[in-house]
N, C-alpha and C positions, 0 to 999 in steps of 0.2 A: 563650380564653386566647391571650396573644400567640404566635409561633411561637422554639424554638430556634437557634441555631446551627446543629443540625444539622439540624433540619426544614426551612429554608430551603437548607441543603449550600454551606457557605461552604468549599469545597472546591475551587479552581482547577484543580487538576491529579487528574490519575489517580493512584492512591496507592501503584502498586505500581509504574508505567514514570515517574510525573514528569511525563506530559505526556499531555494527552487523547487519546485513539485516534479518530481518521476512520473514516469509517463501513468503510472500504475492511480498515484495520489491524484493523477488529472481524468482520467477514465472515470476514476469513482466519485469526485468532485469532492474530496475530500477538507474540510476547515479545522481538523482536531489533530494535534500530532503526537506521541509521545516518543520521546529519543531515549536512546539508552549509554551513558557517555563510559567509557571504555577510557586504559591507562594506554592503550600501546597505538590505536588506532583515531581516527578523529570518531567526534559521535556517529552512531548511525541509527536509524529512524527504526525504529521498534514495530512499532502498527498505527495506522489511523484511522480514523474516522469520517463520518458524512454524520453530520448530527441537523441536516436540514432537510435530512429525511427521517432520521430515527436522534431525537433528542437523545441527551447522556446525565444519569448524574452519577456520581462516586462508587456508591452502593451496586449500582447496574454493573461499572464498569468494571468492579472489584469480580464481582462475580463473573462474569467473562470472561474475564483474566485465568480465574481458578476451571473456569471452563474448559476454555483453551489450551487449557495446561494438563487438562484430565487431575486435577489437583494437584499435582506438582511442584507446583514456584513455591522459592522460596522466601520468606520474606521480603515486602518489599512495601516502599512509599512514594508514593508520586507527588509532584511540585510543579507550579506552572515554570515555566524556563525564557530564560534572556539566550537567544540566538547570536553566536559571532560565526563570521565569515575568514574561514583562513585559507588564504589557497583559494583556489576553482573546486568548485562545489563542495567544498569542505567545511564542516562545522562544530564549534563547542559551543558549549550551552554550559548557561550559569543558572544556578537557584535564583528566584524572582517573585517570593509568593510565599504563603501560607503552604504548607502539605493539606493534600484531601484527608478526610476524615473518610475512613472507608463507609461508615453506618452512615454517610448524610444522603440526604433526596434530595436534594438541590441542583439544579439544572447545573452541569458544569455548561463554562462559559467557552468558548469554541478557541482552539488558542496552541501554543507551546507547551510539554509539559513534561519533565525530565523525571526519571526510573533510578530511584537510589534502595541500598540496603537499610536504610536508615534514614532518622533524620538530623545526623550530623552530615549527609551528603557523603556515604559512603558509597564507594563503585559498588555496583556489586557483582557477585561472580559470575550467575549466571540470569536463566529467566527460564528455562525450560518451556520455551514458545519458539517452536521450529517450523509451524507450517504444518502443510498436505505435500506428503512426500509423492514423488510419481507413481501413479499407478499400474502401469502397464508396463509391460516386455514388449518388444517389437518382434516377435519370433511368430511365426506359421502354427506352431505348438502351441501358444499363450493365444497366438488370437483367435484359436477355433474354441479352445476350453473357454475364454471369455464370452463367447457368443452362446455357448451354452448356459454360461451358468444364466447368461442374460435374460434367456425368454422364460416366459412364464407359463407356468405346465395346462394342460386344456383345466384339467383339473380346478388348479389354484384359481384359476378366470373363472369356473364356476362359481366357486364357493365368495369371492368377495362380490361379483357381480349382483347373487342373492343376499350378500349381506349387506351391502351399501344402497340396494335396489337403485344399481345403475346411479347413483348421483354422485356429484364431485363432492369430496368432504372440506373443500376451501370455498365453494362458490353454495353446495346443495342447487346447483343447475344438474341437471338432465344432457343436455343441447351440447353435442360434441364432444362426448366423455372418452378418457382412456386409461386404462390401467397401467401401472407402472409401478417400481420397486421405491420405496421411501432410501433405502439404501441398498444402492444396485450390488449385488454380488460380486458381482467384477472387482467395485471397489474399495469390498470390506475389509480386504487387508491396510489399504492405505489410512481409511479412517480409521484404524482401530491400532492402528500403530504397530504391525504385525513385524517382529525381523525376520520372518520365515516365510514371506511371500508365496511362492511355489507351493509350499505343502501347507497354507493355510488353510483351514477346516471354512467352509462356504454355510455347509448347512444349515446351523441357525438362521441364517436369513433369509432362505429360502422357507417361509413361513407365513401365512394368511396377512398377520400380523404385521409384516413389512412390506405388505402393498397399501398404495392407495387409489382411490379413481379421483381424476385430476380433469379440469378441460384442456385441450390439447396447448391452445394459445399460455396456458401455465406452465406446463411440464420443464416445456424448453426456460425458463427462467428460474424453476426450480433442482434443479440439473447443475445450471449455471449458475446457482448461489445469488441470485439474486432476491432471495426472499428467503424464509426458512422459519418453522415455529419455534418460539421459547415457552417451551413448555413448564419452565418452571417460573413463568409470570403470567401463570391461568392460559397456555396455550397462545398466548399473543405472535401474532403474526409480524415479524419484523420485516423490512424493506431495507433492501443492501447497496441498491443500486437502482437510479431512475429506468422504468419496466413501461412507460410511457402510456397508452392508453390502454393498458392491459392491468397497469396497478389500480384502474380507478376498481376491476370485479373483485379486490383483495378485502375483506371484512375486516376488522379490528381484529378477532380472535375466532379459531375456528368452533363453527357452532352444534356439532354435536357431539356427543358424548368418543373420547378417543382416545382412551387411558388404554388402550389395550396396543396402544401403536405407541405410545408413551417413549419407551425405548431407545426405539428406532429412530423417533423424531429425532430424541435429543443427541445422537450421533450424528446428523444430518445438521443438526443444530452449530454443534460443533465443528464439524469439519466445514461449515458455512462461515462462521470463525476466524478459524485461521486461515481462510483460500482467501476471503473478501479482506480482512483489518490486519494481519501480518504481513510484515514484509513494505516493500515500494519506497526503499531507502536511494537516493537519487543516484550511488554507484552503478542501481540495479541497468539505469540509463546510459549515463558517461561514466565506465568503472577506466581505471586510469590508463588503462592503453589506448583506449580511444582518445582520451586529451590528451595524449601523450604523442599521438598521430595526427592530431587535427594541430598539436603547438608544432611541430614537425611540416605540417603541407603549407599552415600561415609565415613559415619564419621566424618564429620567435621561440623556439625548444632554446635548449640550453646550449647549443653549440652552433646558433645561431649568431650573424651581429645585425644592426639596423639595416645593411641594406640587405639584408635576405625577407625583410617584410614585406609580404604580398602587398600592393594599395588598395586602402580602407577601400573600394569601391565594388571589389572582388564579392560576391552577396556570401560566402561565407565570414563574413563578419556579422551577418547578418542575422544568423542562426543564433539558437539560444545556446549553443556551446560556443560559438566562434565571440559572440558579446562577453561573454565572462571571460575568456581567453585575453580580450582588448583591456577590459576594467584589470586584470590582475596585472596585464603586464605594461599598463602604464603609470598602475602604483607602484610598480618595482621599480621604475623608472624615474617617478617622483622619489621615492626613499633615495637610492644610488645616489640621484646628482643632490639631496639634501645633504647627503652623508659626504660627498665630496665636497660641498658649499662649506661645512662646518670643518673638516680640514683643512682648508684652503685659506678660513679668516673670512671675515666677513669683506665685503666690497668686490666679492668676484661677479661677473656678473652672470647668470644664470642663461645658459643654450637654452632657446626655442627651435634652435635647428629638427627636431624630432616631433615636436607636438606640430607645428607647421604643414597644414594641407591634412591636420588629423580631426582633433578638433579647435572651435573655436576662430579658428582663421578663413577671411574671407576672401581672402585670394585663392584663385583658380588652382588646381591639382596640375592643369595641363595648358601654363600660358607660354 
């Protein structure tokens, strides 16, 4: 039997955000988006959020922003935004809302929200939010100096050992403890935004001050960015990413005195930032050569005609690229024969030759 509409998921978009999630937005299970819409290219997705792990309101978000920036950005307002679908995974976004008020406490509502200069809905030029550049060289040279600057000298293991008396400063447990850099030498150039990688200077970090004792089962998540302190909201312990039975030993805010790691946290803070909420714009998934070879292996690229269409039965139609690829190019196909309907005068009567055995028909593909 031919396939449905919905068997085939003539469905462009995500049906609850408006627009498809990267694989990145789906990892972090993200509800919150902000796009940033551009003159020359379609929009693309700025940073998001998971606000069902760590609520959001304005004021918080504002400050991140200037976070994330090392204060940098330039003016700017945010709006919640109307989502349109142009193309395969393509999108423009319309104003649809109030602007935030940067000073409000207000729970923002989990949702679309578009990055203007202004609030006439002005592009704007830039945002000066680029991310966590790569850290590392792959060279024999870079990785043996990395592994040095890595361990921690007998020394330094003395001195925090006695000053933390052996306990975790996130848990104050005892039971499985390990020392570790709050920000690892290796990759203080990346975090600190270094252009001279090679001969950047390490030594401030190698410092009492930029270690912590951690329990082991944290490390690997604090590494990973999946937690990290804001120290400038009384040390509060943020959660980035679900850390599963390991987030329930995470306390609200760390409990002892820790102004002296102050610093370092909020570097760690930061580049926790822009690794987890920048970026995961849906090109980062299907950027156009891939839909450009997936329209190409279905039959319907541009130099394509109908009978080079693979049948709808092929399971890559199946795929969440191969379903948007069928939705775009059977509206193109509905526009075409409208737009030859209305040349032609009305009373012509409209081919089903092409939707037939696609969807909606219930006769067989192979009688």
């Amino acid at each position: 039997m031919a396939q449905d509409s919905q068997a085939v998921g003539l469905t462009p978009s995500d049906p609850i955000h408006g627009h498809v999630l990267s694989e990145k937005s789906k990892q972090l299970d993200r509800d919150t988006f902000v796009f940033f819409p551009t003159t020359m290219t379609p929009t693309i997705l700025l940073f998001g959020l998971n606000q069902k792990l760590t609520p959001m309101s304005p004021v918080k978000l504002y400050r991140w922003i200037q976070t994330m920036s090392a204060g940098r950005t330039l003016p700017f307002f945010l709006c919640p935004a109307e989502i349109e679908t142009y193309g395969i995974f393509c999108y423009y976004i319309h104003p649809n809302g109030p602007f935030l008020e940067p000073d409000s406490e207000e729970l923002l509502p989990p949702g679309n929200y578009a990055w203007y200069e202004d609030r006439n809905c002005k592009t704007a030029k830039d945002t000066f939010l680029y991310g966590v550049e790569e850290a590392f060289k792959d060279t024999e040279k870079g990785v043996e100096r990395l592994r040095k600057l890595y361990r921690i000298s007998p020394d330094l293991q003395k001195s925090i050992l006695a000053r933390d008396s052996r306990r975790c400063r996130v848990t104050d447990s005892t039971e499985d403890v390990i020392l570790t850099w709050i920000v690892p030498p290796p990759w203080a150039w990346a975090m600190v935004r270094s252009d001279d990688p090679p001969n950047f200077d390490s030594s401030p970090f190698l410092v009492p001050e930029n270690i912590i004792i951690l329990r082991k089962e944290l490390k690997v998540h604090f590494y990973n960015h999946n937690f990290a302190v804001d120290v400038d909201d009384d040390f509060r312990i943020v959660v980035f990413r679900d850390m599963g039975a390991e987030q329930a030993l995470l306390p609200t805010r760390l409990a002892s005195d820790n102004s002296t790691m102050a610093e370092f946290l909020r570097v760690h803070f930061r580049a926790t930032l822009n690794f987890m909420l920048l970026g995961g714009d849906i090109s980062d998934t299907y950027p156009p050569g891939k839909i450009l070879s997936m329209m190409d292996e279905l039959g319907v690229g541009d130099d394509n005609t109908d009978d080079d269409m693979v049948p709808l039965s092929d399971e890559r139609w199946q795929t969440e690229l191969g379903k948007a690829i069928l939705a775009d190019h059977l509206q193109s196909r509905m526009l075409d024969e409208d737009s030859d309907s209305s040349a032609e005068g009305s009373g012509v009567e409209e081919s089903t030759e092409f939707y037939e055995g696609a969807v909606g028909s219930d006769e067989s593909d192979n009688d």
